[in-house]
C-alpha positions as CSV (number, residue, x, y, z in Angstrom):
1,X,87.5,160.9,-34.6
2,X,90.4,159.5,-36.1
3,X,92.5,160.4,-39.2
4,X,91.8,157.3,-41.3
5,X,91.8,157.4,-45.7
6,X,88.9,156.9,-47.6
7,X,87.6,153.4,-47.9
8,X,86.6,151.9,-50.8
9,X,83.9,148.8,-50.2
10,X,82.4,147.2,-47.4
11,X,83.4,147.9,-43.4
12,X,83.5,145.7,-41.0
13,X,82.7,146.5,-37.4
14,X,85.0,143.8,-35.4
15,X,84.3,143.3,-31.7
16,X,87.5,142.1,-29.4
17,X,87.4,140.9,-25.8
18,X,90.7,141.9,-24.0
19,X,93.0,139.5,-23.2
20,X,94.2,141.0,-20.3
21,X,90.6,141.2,-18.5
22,X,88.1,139.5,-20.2
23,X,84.8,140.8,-20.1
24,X,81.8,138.7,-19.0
25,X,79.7,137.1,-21.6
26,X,76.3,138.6,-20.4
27,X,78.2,142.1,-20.0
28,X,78.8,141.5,-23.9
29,X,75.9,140.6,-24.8
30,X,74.1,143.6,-22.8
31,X,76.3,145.9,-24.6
32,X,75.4,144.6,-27.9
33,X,71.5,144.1,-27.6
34,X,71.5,148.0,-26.4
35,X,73.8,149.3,-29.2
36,X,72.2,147.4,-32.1
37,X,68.9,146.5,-30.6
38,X,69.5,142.4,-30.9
39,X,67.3,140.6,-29.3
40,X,68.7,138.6,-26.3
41,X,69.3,134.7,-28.7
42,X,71.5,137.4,-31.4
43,X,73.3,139.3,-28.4
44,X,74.3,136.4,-26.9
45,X,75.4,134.4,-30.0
46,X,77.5,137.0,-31.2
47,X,79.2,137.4,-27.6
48,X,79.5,133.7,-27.0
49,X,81.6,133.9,-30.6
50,X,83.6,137.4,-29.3
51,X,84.1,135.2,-25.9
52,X,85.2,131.9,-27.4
53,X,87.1,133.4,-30.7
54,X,88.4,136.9,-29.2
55,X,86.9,139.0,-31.9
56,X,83.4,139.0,-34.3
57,X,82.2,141.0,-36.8
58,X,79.3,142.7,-35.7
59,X,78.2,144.4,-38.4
60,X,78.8,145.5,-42.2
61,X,78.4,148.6,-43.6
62,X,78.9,149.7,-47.1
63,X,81.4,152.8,-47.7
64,X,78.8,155.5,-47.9
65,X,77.9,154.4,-44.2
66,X,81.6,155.2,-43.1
67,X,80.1,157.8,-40.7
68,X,77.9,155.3,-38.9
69,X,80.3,152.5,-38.5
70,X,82.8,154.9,-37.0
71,X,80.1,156.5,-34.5
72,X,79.2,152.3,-33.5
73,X,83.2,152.1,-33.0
74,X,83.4,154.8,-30.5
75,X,79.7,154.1,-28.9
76,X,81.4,150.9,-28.3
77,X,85.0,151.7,-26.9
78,X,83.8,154.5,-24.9
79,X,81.6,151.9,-23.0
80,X,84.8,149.6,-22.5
81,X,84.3,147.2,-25.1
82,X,87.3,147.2,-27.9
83,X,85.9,147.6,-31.5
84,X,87.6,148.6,-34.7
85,X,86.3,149.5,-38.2
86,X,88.4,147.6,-41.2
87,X,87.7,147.1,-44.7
88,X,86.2,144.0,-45.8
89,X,88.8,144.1,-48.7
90,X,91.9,144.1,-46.0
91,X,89.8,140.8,-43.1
């Protein structure tokens, strides 16, 4: 794990596609239904905005869930699909 400060506030879990290999839309939305458990409509909504856009917000988690969003960030990027955790406050 990283060696980030303290937030104060709400996180946001952001989702990128790459730019320099985009990843499929169904691969996306696979990825997502299994780490959050959305059902197949959410999943692919959410990766039709991270396909169109280049980046979504996922999920929010208060400060006190720090842990969590952190653990989704790496679940995430270790199975090839970039996500970063950023204070609301900061978006």
């Amino acid at each position: 794990m990283s060696n980030r400060k303290v937030v104060r506030g709400p996180l946001h879990l952001v989702v990128y596609n790459r730019t320099d290999e985009p990843i499929p839309l169904e691969h996306i939305a696979e990825m997502l239904r299994h780490a959050f458990g959305f059902d197949y409509t959410q999943a692919l909504n959410c990766a039709s905005v991270i396909v169109n856009k280049g980046r979504y917000i996922v999920k929010t988690f208060q400060s006190k869930e720090a842990k969590k969003a952190l653990a989704y960030e790496t679940l995430l990027n270790d199975q090839g699909l970039p996500a970063i955790v950023v204070s609301a406050r900061s978006w």
